[in-house]
N, C-alpha and C positions, 0 to 999 in steps of 0.2 A: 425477478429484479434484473436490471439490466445496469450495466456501469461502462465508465468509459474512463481509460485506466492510462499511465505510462509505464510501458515494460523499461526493463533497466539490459545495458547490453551487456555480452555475456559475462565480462570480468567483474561487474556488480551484483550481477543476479549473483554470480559463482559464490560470491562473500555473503549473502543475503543466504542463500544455502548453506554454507559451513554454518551460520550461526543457526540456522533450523536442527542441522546436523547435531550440533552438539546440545541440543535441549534435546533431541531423541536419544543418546546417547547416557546424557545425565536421567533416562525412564521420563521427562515430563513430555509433557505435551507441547509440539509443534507442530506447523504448518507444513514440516518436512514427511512427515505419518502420511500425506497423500499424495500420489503421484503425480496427483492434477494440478498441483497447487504452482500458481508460477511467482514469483518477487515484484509486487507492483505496488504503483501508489494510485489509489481513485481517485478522479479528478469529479467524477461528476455520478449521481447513481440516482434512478428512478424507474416506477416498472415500462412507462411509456418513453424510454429512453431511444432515441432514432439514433441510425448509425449516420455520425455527421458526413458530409462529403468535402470536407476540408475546415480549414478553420484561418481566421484573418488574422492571428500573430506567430509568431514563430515558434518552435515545439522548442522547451527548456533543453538544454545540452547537459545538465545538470542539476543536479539537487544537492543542498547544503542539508545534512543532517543536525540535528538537535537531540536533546535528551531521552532516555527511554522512559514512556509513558504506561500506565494504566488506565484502561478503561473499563468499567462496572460491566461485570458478565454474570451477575446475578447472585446470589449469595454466599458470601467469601470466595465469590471466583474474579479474577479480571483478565481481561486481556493484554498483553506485552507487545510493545510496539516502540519501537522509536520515529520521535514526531520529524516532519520536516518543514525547514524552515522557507515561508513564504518572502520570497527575496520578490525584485521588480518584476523579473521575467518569468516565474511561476507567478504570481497573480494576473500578469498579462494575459497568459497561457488561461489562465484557468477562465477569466470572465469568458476570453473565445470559444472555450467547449461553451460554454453556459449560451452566449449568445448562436452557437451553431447547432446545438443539440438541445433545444430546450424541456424541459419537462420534469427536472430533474427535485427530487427532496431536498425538505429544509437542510438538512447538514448540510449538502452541497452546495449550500449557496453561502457566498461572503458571511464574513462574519459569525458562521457557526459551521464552517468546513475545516474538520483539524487535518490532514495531511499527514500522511505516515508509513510507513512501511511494518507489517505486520510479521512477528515470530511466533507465537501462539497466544491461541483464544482457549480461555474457561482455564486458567494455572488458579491452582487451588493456593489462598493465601500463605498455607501454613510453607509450598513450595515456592514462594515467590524468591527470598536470600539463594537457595540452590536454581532458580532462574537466573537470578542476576552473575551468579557466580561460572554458570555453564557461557553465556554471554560475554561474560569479562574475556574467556578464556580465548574466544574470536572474534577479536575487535575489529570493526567495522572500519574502513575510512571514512574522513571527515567529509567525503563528498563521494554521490554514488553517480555513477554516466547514465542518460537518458539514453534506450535504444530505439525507442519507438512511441504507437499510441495503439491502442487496440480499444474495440467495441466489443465486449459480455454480454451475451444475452443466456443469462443463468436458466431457463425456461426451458431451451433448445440445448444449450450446452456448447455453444456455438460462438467462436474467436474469429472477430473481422478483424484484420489490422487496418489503420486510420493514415496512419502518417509514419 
């Protein structure tokens, strides 16, 4: 699978880490347990995904955070993430990958693309209260700074930066 992602620059990712931090910390499971893992939001993801060679709106400067979310990761497990909020200039942004890279899965398209920044996948239900509580402890700001864009090709293991 390949994705096309916004990195967050480093004072964001840094927050985005302390909170991975402190779910490894409290023993659950985080995104922080792998070294590879970097703080981003996907804008667009499919396996025939091209690395775009620019794109016709302007890359968001920011991201308004929203609520923290679950998503079904299979039986009493989900994944923890907080959503982000699609303002003007993040959906601008987003139809542009769409139209500069195209190829990409149903989620990624309008209207069924949730946005988010991810803390961990598979938290077992019964630790979800000791998730939210390791969470409280390092609170996010209400706005995270866009650093960049990068192309994933999960396949090869291989980071193009975009923009």
């Amino acid at each position: 699978m390949r994705s096309i992602e916004l990195v967050l620059d480093p004072d964001s990712d840094a927050a985005v880490r302390a909170a991975w931090d402190a779910l490894t910390a409290a023993d659950l499971p985080s995104l922080g347990r792998s070294g590879t893992n970097s703080p981003h939001v996907t804008l667009a993801a499919g396996d025939e995904l091209p690395v775009p060679e620019g794109f016709d709106a302007p890359v968001p400067t920011s991201l308004r955070l929203g609520g923290l979310l679950l998503f079904p990761a299979g039986p009493e497990r989900s994944v923890l993430v907080r959503a982000v909020v699609v303002d003007p200039a993040l959906a601008a942004f987003h139809d542009a990958v769409l139209r500069n890279a195209p190829g990409a899965v149903e989620t990624s398209l309008p209207g069924a693309w949730s946005p988010h920044v991810t803390f961990a996948r598979r938290v077992r239900d019964a630790d979800l209260p000791a998730a939210v509580a390791a969470l409280r402890s390092v609170p996010l700001p209400d706005s995270l700074a866009v650093g960049g864009v990068r192309h994933w090709d999960g396949e090869t293991k291989t980071v193009t930066p975009v923009a």
